[in-house]
N, C-alpha and C positions, 0 to 999 in steps of 0.2 A: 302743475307740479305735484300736487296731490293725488295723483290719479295712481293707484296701486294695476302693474301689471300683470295680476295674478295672485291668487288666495294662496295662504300659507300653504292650502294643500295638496292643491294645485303644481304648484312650488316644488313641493315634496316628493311630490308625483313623478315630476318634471326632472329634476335631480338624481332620483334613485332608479330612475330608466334611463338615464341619462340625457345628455344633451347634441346637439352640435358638432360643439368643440370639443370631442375627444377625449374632453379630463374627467377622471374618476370625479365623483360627487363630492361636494366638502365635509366631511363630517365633524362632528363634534359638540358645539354648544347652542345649535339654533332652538331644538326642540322645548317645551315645556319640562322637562326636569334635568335637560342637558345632554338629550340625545335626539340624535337624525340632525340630517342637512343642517347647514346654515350659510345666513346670505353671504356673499361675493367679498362685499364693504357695508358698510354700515350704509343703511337706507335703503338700500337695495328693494326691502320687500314692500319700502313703500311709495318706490319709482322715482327715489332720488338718485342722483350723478352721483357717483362716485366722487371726484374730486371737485374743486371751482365751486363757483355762484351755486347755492343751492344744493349744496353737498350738507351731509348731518355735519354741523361745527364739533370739533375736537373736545375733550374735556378739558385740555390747556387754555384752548382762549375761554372757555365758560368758566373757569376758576379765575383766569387774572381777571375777565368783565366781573366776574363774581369781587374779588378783592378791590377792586377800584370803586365798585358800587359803593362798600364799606368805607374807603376812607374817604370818599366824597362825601356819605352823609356824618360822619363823625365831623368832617371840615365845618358840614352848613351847620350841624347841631352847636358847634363849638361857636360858630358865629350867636349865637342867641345865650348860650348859657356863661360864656368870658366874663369874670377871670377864673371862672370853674370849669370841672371836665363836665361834659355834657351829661356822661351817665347812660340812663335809660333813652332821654331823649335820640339818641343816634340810631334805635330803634325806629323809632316813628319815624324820623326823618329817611332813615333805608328803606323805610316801606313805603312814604311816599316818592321815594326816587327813584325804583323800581316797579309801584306797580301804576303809578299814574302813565307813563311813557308808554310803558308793554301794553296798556290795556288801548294804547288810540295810536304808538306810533310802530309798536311791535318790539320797542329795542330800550335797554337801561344805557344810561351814558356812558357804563363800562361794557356794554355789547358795539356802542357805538364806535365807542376808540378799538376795538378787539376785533369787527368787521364780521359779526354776528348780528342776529337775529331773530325773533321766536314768530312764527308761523302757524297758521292755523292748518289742521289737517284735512276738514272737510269742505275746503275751497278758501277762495279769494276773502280779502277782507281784514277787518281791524280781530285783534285779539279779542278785545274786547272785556268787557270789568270784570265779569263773574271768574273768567282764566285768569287775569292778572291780578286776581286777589291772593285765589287757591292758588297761583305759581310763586308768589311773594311770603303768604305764609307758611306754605308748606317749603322756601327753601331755608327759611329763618330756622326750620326743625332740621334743617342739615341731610338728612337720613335719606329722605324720599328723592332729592336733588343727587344726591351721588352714586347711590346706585342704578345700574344703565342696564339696559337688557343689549341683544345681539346688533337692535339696530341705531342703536345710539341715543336711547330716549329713554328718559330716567321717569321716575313713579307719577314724580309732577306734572310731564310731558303728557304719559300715558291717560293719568286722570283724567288731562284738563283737553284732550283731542288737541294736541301743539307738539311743535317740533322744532327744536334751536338749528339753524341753520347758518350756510355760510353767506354773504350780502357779495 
């Protein structure tokens, strides 16, 4: 699933010679400052399906997984801190309930109910702890998680060699 079929420049190559299928080249925001070609759909350059199982997931289902993470660990932190608000705690508790999962199952229990998943880029296997830390604290900073390049993978994604996908 990882297996890219063709280097960006390649790509590039491939596109502004054309192809195939008859259709002008895409242009517009693939390039490095927002110009030349860009992919088909999101994943495209990195040999994902376009739609179904193993499509790049949408940033709709990674925000409500995102919001459901949230009030599930405010629920469990509220279980410990009653008849107080939990506060800071819900912190801690979000971040063991996002990156324990991600780091051995691939998925938070709001990617679970949403029918996502985070995937590793250079082959098979668990996420593993070092990604599901840096994916966990870097999305608590908001910033690096929302911003998405052409093929649908945000700063965290890029960093950490991951990719949220569709299950």
């Amino acid at each position: 699933m990882g297996e890219k079929t063709g280097s960006r420049s390649e790509m590039s190559s491939q596109n502004s010679a054309g192809d195939d299928s008859g259709e002008a080249p895409a242009e517009g925001i693939g390039g490095l400052f927002g110009h030349g070609p860009r992919p088909r759909w999101r994943g495209e350059w990195l040999g994902l399906p376009e739609s179904g199982q193993g499509a790049v997931a949408t940033g709709g289902r990674r925000l409500l997984g995102f919001v459901v993470d949230i009030l599930l660990a405010a629920l469990v932190a509220g279980l410990f801190t009653a008849p107080e608000l939990p506060a800071n705690w819900s912190l801690l508790s979000w971040f063991l309930i996002t990156a324990v999962p991600v780091a051995f199952a691939g998925f938070t229990p709001g990617m679970l109910l949403t029918g996502i998943w985070v995937v590793r880029m250079d082959g098979p296997g668990a996420v593993g702890v070092w990604r599901a830390v840096v994916r966990s604290v870097l999305t608590g900073v908001l910033i690096p998680a929302v911003i998405r390049n052409v093929d649908g993978r945000s700063w965290l994604d890029r960093l950490t060699g991951t990719v949220v996908v569709r299950r």
